[in-house]
C-alpha positions in Angstrom: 88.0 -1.7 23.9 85.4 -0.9 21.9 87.4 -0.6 18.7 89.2 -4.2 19.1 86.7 -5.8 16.7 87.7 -3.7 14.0 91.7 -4.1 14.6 91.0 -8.2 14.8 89.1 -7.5 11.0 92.0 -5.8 10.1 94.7 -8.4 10.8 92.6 -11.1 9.6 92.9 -12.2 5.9 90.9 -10.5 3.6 88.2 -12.2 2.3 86.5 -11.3 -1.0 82.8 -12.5 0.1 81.3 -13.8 2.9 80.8 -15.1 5.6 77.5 -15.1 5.9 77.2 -13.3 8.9 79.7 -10.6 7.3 77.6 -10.1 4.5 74.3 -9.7 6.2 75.6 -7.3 8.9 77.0 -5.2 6.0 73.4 -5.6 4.1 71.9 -4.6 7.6 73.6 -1.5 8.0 73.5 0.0 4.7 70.1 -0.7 4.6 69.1 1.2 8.1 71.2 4.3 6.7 69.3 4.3 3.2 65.7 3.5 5.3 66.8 7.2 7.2 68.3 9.2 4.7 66.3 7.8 1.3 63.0 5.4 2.5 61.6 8.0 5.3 61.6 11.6 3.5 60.6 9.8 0.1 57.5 7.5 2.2 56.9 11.1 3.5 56.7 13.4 0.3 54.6 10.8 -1.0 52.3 10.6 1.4 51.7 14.5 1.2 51.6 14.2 -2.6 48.9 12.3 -3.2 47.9 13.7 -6.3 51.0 12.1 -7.9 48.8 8.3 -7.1 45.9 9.7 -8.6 47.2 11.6 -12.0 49.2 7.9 -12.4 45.9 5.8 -11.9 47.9 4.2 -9.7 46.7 0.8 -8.0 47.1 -1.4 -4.9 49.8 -3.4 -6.5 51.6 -0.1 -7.8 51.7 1.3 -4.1 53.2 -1.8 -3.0 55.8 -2.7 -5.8 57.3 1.3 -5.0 57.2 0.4 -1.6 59.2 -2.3 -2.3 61.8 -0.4 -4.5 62.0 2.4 -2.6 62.7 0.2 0.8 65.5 -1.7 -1.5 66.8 -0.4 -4.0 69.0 2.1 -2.6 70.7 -0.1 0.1 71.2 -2.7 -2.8 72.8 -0.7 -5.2 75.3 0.6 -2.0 75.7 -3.2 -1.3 76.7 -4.3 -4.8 79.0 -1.2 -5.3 81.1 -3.0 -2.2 80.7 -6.3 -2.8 82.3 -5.7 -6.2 85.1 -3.3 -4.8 85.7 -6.0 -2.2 86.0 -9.0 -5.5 88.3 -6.6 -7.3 90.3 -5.2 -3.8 89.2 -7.5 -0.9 91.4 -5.2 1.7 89.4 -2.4 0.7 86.1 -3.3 1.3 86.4 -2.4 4.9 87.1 1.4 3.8 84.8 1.3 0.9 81.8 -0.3 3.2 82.5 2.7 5.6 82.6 5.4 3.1 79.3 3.7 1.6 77.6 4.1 4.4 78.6 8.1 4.8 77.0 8.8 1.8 73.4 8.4 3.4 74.9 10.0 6.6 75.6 13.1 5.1 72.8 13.5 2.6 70.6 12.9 5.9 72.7 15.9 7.4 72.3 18.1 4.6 68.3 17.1 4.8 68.0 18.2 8.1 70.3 21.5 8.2 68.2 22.5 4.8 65.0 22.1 6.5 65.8 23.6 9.8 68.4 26.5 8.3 68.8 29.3 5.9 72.1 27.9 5.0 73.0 28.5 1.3 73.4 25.5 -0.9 76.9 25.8 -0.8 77.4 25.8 2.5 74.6 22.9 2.9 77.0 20.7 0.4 80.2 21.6 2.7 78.9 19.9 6.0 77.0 17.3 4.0 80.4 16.2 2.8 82.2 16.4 6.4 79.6 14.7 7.8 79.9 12.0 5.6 83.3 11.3 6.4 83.1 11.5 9.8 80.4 9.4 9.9 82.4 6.9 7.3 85.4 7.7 10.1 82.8 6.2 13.1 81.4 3.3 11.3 85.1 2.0 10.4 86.2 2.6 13.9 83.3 1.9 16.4 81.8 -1.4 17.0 78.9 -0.1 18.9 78.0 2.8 16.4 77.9 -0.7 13.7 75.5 -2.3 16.1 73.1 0.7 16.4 72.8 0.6 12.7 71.9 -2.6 12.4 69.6 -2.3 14.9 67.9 0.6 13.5 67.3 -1.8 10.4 63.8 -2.5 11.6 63.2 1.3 10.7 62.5 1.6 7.1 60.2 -1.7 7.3 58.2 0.2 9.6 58.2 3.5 7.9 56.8 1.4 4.8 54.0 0.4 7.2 52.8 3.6 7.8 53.0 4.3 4.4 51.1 1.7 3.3 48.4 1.7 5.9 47.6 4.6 7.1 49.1 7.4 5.6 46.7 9.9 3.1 48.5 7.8 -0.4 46.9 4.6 1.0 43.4 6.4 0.9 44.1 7.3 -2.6 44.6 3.5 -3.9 42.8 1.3 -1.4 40.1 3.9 -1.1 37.5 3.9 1.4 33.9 2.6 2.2 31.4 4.6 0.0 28.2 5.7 1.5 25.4 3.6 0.9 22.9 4.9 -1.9 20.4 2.2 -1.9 17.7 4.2 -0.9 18.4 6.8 -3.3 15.6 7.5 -6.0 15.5 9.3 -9.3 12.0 10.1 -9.9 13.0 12.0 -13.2 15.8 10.1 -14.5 18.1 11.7 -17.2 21.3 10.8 -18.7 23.8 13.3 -17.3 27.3 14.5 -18.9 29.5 16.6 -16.9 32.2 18.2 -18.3 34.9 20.0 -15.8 37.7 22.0 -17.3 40.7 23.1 -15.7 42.5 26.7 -15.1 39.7 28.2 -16.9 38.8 31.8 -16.1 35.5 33.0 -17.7 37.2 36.5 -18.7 39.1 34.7 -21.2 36.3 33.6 -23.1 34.7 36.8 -23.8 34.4 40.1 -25.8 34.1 42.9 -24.2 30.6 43.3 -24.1 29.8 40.4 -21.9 29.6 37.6 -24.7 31.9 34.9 -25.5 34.2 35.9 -28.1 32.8 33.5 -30.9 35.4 33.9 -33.6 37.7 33.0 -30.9 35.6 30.2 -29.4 32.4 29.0 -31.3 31.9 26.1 -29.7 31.7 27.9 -26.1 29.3 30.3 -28.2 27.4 27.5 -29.9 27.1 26.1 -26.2 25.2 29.5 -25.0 23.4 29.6 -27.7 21.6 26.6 -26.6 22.0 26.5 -22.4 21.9 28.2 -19.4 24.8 30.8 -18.9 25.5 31.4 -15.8 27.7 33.9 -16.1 28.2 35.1 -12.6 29.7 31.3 -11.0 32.8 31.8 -8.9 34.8 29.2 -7.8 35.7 27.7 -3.7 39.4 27.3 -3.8 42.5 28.2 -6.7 43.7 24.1 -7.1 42.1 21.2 -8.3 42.3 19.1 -5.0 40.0 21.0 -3.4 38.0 22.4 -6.0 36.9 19.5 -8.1 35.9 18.1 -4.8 33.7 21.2 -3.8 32.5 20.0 -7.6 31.2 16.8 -6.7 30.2 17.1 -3.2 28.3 20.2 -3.1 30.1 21.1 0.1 33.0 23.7 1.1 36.0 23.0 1.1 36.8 21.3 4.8 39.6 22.2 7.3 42.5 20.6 7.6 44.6 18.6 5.1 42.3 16.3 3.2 43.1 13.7 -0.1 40.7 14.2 -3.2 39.6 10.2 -2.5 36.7 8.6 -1.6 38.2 7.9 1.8 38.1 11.6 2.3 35.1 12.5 0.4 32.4 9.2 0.6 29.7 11.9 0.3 30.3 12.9 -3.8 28.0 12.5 -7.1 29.4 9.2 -8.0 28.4 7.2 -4.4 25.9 9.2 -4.9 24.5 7.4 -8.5 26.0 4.5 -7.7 23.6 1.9 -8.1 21.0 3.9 -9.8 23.1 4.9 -13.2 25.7 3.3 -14.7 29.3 5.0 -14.6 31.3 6.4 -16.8 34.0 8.4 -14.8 36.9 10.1 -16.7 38.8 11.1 -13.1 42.1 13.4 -13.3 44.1 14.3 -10.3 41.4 13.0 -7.8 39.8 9.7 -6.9 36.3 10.5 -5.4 34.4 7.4 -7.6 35.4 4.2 -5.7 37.4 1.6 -7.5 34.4 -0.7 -6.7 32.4 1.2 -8.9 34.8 3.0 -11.3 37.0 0.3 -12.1 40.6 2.1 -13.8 40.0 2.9 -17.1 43.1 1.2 -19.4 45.7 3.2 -20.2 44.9 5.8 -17.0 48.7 5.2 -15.4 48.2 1.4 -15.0 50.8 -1.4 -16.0 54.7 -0.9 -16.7 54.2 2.6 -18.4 52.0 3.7 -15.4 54.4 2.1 -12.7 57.6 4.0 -14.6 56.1 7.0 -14.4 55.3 7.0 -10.4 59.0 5.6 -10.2 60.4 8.8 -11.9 57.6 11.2 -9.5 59.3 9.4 -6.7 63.0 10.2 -8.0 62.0 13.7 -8.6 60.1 14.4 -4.9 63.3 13.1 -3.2 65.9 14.6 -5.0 64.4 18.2 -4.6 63.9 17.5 -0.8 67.3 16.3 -0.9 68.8 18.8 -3.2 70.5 21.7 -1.2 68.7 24.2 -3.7 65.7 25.5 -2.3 63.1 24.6 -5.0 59.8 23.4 -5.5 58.6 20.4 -7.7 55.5 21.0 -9.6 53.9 17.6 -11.5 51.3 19.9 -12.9 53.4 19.7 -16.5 52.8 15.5 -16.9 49.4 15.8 -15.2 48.1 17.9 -18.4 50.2 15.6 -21.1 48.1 12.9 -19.3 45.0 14.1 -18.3 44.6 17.0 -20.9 43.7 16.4 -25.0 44.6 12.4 -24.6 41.4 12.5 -21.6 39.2 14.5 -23.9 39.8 12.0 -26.6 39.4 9.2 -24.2 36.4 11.0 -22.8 35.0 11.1 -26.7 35.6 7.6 -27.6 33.8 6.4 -24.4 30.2 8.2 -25.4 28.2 5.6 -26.6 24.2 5.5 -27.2 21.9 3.9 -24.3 18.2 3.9 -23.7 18.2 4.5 -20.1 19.6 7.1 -18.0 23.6 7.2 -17.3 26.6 9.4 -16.0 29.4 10.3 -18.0 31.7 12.6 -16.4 35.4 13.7 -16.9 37.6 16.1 -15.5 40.0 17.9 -18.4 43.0 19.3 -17.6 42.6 21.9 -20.2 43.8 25.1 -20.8 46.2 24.4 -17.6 49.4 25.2 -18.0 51.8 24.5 -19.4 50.4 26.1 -22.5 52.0 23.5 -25.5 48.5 23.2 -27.4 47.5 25.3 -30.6 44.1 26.0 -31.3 43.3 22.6 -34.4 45.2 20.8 -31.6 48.7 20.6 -32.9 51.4 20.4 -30.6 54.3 23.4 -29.8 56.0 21.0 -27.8 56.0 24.0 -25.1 56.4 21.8 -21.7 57.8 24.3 -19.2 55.8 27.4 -17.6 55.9 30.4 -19.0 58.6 33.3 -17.3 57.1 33.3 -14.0 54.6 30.9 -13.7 57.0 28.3 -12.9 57.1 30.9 -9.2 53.7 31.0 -9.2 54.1 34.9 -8.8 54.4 36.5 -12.1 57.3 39.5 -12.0 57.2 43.1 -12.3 57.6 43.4 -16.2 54.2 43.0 -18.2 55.8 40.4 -21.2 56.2 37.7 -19.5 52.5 37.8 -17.9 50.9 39.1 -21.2 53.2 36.6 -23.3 51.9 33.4 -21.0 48.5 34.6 -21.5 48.8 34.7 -25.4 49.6 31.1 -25.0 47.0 30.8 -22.8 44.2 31.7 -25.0 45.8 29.4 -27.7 44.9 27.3 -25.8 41.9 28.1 -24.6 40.8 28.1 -28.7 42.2 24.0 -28.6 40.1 23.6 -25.7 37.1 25.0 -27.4 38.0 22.4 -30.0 38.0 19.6 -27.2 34.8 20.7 -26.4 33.1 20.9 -30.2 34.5 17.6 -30.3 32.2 16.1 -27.0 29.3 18.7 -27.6 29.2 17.0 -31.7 29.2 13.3 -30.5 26.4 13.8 -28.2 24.5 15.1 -31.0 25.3 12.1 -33.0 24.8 10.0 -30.7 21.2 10.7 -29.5 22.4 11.9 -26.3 22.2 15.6 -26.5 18.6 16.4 -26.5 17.0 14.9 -23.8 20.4 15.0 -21.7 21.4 17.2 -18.8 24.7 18.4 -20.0 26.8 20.5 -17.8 30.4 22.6 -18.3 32.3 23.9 -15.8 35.3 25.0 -14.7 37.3 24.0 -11.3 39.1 27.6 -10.9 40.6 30.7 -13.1 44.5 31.5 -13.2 45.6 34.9 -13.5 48.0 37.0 -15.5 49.4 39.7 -13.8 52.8 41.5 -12.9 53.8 41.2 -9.4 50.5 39.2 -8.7 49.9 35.2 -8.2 48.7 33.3 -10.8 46.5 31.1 -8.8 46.2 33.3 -5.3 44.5 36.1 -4.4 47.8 38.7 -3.2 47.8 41.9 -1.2 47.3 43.9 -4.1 43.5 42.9 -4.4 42.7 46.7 -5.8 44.3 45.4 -9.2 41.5 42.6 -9.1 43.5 39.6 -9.7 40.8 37.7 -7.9 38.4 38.2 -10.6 40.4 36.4 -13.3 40.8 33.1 -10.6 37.3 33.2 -9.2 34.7 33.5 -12.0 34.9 30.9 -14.0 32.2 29.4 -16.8 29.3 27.1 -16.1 26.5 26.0 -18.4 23.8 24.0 -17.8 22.3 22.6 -21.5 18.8 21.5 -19.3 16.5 18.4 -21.2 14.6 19.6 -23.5 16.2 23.2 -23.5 17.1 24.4 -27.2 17.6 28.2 -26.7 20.2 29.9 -25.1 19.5 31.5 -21.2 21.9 34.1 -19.7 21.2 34.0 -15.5 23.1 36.2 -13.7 22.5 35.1 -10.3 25.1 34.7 -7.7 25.9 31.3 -8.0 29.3 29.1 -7.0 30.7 25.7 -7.7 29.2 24.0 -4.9 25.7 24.6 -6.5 26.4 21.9 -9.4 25.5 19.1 -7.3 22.1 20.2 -5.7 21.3 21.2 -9.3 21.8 18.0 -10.9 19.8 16.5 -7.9 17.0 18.7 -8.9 16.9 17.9 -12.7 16.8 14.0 -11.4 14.8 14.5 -8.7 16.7 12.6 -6.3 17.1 13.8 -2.5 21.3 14.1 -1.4 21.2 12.3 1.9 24.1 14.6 2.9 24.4 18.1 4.0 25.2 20.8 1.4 26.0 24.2 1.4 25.6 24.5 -2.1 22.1 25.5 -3.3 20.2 24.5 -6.7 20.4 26.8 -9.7 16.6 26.2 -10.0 15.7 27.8 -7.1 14.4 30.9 -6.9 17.7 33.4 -7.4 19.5 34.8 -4.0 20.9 38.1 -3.1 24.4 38.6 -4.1 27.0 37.6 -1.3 31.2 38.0 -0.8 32.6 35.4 -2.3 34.0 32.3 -0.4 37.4 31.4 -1.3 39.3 28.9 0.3 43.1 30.2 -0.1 44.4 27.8 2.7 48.0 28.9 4.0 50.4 26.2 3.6 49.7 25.2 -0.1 51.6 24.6 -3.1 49.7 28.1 -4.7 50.1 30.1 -2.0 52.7 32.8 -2.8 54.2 34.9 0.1 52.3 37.7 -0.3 48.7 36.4 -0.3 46.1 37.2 1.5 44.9 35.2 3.9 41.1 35.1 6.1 40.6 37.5 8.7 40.4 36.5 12.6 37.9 34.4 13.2 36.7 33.2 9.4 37.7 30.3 7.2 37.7 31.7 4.0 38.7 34.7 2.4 35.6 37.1 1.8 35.8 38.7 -1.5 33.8 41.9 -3.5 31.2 40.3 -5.4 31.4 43.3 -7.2 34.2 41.9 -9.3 31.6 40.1 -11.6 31.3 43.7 -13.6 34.9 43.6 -14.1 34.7 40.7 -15.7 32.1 41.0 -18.1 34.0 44.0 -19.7 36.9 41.9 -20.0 37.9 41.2 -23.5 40.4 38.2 -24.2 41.5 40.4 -27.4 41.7 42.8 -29.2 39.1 42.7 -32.2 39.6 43.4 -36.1 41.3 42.0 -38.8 42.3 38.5 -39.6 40.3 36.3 -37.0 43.3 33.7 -37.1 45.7 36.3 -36.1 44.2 38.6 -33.4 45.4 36.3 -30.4 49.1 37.0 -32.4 48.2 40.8 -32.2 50.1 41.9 -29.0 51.3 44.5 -27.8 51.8 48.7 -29.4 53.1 46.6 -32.9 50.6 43.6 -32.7 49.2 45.6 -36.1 52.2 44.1 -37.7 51.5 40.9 -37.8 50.5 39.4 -41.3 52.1 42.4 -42.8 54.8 41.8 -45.3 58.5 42.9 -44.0 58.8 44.6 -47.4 56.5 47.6 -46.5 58.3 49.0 -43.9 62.0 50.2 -44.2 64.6 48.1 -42.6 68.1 49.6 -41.3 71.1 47.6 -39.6 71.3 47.9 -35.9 72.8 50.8 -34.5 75.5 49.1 -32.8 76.5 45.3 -32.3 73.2 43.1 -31.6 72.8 39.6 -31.9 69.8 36.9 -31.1 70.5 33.3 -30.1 67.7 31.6 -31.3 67.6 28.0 -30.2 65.1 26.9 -32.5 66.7 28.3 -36.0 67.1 24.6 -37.5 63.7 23.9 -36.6 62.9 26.0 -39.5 65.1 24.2 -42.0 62.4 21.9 -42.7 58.4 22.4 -41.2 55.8 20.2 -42.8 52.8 22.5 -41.6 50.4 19.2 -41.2 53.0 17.9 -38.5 51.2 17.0 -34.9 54.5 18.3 -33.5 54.8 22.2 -34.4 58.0 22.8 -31.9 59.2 25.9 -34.4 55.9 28.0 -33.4 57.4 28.2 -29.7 60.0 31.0 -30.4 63.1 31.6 -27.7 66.0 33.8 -28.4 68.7 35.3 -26.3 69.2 39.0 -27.4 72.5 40.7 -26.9 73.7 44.3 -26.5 69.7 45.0 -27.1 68.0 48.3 -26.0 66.1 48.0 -22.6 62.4 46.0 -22.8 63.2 46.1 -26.8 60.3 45.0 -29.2 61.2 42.7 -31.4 59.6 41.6 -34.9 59.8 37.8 -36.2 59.8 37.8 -39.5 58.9 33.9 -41.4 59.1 33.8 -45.6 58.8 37.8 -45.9 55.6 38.4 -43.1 55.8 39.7 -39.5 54.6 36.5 -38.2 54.6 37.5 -34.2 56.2 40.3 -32.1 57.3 40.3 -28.7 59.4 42.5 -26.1 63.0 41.2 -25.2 63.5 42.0 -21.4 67.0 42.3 -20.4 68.3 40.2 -17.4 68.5 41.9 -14.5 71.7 44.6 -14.4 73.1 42.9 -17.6 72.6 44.0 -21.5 71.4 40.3 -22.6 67.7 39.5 -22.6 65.2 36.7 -23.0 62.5 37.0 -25.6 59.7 34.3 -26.1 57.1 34.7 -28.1 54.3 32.4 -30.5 55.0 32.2 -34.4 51.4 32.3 -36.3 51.1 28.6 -37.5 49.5 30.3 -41.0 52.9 31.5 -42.4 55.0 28.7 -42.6 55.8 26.7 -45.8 57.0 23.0 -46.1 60.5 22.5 -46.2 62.9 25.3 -45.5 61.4 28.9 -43.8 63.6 31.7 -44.0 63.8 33.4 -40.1 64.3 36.9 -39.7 64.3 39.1 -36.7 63.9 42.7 -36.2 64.5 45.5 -33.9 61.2 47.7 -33.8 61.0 51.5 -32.9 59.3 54.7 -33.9 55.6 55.3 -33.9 52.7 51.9 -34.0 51.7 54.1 -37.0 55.2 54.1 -38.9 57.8 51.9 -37.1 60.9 51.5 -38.2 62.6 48.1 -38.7 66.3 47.4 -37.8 67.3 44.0 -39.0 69.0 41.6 -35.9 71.5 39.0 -36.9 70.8 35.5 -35.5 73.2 33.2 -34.4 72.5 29.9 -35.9 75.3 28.0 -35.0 79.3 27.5 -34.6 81.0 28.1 -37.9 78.0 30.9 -39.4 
């Protein structure tokens, strides 16, 4: 009985469009298939990524509009696809409507057996497929399965609801009721700049000895010479979301699963000097400062450009939750192309002169990852993590970890730059003097095998935790012209209470954050806020102990760090970053000192980047030829390897073969200093023997089909 409908269709004569009623069931029940298996993981992923809103600048409007498309779009694109079938075949549309409307039966299958099973993707795909067919089978067949859908069509309309209304995104863009500051009073009113950087362990800065390295970074030097260094300042948690936040609030990270918005966070410095100083908020991947009173800056994610780019985050979040590989999206990559050297330019430009007191304040996404930037802010075009990062583990061999760190501190050096840069305009502006000035960083990243980069992991006796923890802080006070080191046990969370003290204005919120000038406190374990659950939590990390809700960590780490040194010193300032490794002496040698053999049996390096050295202009933006790949064949086991540019050793670097095969991966940075415009000649060579007399065997490179 229940399958007569469909025999009556059958026999009837084929129509290619309408009726009315035909069309709209049709419309109906694609769209309550698309609502389950596109609009309801994607409204979802969305909601739990709300950092995506943020990092876009994204408004009211934007939120809605994507709404919209994602509600839509898919069910109308399934709709036209049979509509045209059934103009071209009109006695096919029946089949192709019930085969259309598989497709988001079995990719809701394959969803829910990836998320509930260890099936391999494979195997994932299989059922997918059979369970698109049988459901194709049932919607051709059953009458009553057709109704279901249809009336299941109220679904994705209310899943947008939610969405909209009261899910952790709609905090982001409609934000929430800031806390009054009327009554707040600055009885010593001073224009303040804060500065926050991002990924930035102190270690890296430094010498050896304790100092900031300041051949490698003078303007982090220059910035000691003439603040307060507080060198021992650890951070509250290993991501931005919940560090910048401890930042601006002055408070611990809370429990649970909280948005960086002013929904989530009323209490912050900006509804705090709301009303008494004038704004001037450079925001990254959070959204404390109220769109009442921090209006979007233009060119922060809003308009077409800004609406494009949520589109393609939204594409992205559902195919990999759709995907039957068992990945994990990062954004991190467009969030520092955004939010990195174009916000400290941004941040520049906005500095203008005033009388009376202000906040300027901006959030840097500088020297995160990935590492692209050289250090007179040229451009290696380097967009994906380093070997490992991309895990957020780093693996057993040393290259990769010491490799991503060399790029690392490259760019560390262009965000010293960034910082000259802001440090040089307040000068010129009037604004530095009598100023409070402060530069911090929101948390450290570390570079070590079998360790996170961002997460403190069982093996805390290789100290891992120092490089994420400590990370810089200065405070340039008014008035203050010579440079303070203060050692005291200080933390993030102290920024806040401190700038309340310089303006002597009273937070009319609780802190657990202290001011820096107070008298100095006994040294304490180290809270650190390494929730389970989050995107930079590796496996093997550790987590609090029974009964505490943060990790408790050796503040003896702080002496480790001060004898950190970021490199090596000697020689050639503008090549000791290059300098890596047992051969790092080579570099800025000429080839023609050292004898060079062929290889001892059949080698050969793919190096994707060869014609990117058939014409450099070295005053490009775009340096893409510095960024060196190659794939090494038949190559000795963790081989070190020479690159060789117009007669110098312009970098080395170890080739690591792929697990249980004789091929390896080598990656490396080419010194910016020996290229030549027009063509470069590339060499590469195979290094053994002693540091003190190594022996150079010359490696053919593959340049292309027909060489």
């Amino acid at each position: 009985m229940s399958a007569a409908p469909a025999m009556v269709a059958a026999d009837a004569p084929a129509r290619r469009f309408g009726p009315r009623s035909r069309e709209l069931r049709a419309a109906l029940e694609l769209f309550a298939l698309c609502g389950i298996a596109f609009a309801q993981p994607t409204f979802d992923l969305l909601g739990k990524n709300t950092g995506i809103f943020a990092t876009r600048g994204s408004s009211a409007l934007d939120l809605i509009v994507i709404s919209l498309l994602i509600l839509f779009v898919p069910a109308a694109v399934l709709y036209a696809i049979e509509v045209g079938i059934g103009l071209v075949l009109p006695r096919v549309r029946r089949y192709a409507h019930a085969l259309l409307c598989g497709i988001p039966i079995g990719i809701f299958v394959e969803e829910i057996l990836k998320r509930t099973t260890d099936m391999v993707p494979t195997r994932l795909v299989h059922l997918g497929v059979l369970s698109g067919l049988l459901g194709a089978l049932a919607v051709l067949r059953l009458d009553w399965v057709r109704q279901w859908f249809r009336v299941l069509a109220i679904a994705p309309a209310l899943f947008a609801a939610l969405f909209l209304f009261a899910s952790p995104a709609s905090s982001v863009v409609f934000g929430g009721k800031p806390t009054s500051t009327n009554d707040v009073v600055a009885k010593n009113p001073k224009r303040v700049i804060v500065v926050v950087y991002d990924e930035l362990p102190e270690q890296s800065l430094l010498d050896g000895t304790g100092r900031i390295d300041a051949e490698l970074f003078p303007n982090f030097a220059k910035l000691a010479s003439e603040s307060t260094w507080y060198r021992n300042t650890t951070t509250v948690a290993p991501y931005t979301e919940r560090a910048v936040p401890a930042i601006l609030t002055g408070q611990l990270p809370p429990r649970g699963n909280v948005v960086p918005s002013s929904a989530d966070y009323p209490d912050n410095l900006f509804t705090f000097l709301r009303g008494v100083y004038p704004l001037n908020v450079h925001e990254g991947v959070t959204r404390l400062c109220p769109r009442t009173a921090c209006a979007a800056k233009a060119g922060e994610g809003d308009g077409i450009a800004g609406l494009k780019l949520l589109g393609k985050d939204t594409i992205t979040l559902w195919k990999d939750f759709a995907s039957p590989k068992r990945e994990t999206v990062n954004f991190s990559d467009d969030a520092v192309v955004q939010f990195g050297l174009p916000q400290a330019r941004k941040f520049v430009a906005s500095l203008q002169p005033g009388d009376g007191p202000e906040l300027d304040f901006v959030h840097i996404e500088l020297p995160h990852q990935p590492w692209h930037l050289l250090p007179d802010l040229k451009d290696n075009q380097n967009l994906a993590p380093q070997q490992g990062a991309s895990t957020l583990v780093w693996q057993k061999d040393a290259w990769p970890a010491e490799s991503a760190r060399r790029q690392h501190l490259l760019q560390v050096q262009a965000t010293d730059t960034t910082l000259g840069r802001i440090t040089n305009r307040l000068k010129a502006i009037g604004a530095w003097k009598d100023s409070l000035v402060v530069v911090a960083a929101d948390h450290g990243v570390s570079f070590r095998p079998n360790e996170g980069i961002r997460s403190v992991t069982r093996n805390q006796g290789a100290g891992n935790y120092t490089d994420i923890l400590w990370t810089p802080m200065f405070f340039k006070y008014p008035g203050q012209a010579a440079g303070v080191v203060d050692d005291r046990p200080a933390q993030s969370i102290d920024v806040l209470p401190t700038i309340a003290d310089v303006i002597k204005a009273k937070i009319p919120w609780k802190i657990d954050g202290s001011s820096l000038l107070d008298p100095p406190r006994a040294d304490f374990p180290r809270e650190f806020d390494q929730t389970k659950g989050n995107s930079f939590t590796p496996p093997d990390a550790i987590g609090p102990k029974k009964g505490e809700r943060y990790l408790k960590l050796d503040p003896a780490g702080f002496q480790d760090v001060l004898k950190h040194q970021a490199v090596a010193p000697g020689g050639e300032k503008s090549l000791r970053v290059y300098r890596v490794g047992p051969y790092g002496g080579l570099v800025g040698r000429s080839v023609s000192e050292f004898p060079v053999g062929p290889v001892t049996r059949p080698t050969l390096a793919n190096v994707g980047a060869v014609p990117k050295y058939d014409s450099i202009d070295p005053n490009a933006y775009f340096q893409p030829w510095t960024y060196l790949e190659a794939i090494v064949s038949n190559l000795d086991e963790d081989a070190w390897i020479a690159v060789g540019l117009n007669g110098k050793i312009a970098a080395v670097g170890q080739a690591l073969p792929f697990q249980g095969k004789p091929t390896g991966i080598l990656t490396t940075i080419v010194g910016q200093q020996f290229a030549v415009k027009g063509p470069n000649q590339l060499r590469l060579y195979a290094i053994s023997g002693p540091p003190d007399a190594p022996q150079l065997r010359d490696l053919p490179v593959y340049r292309g089909p027909g060489e």
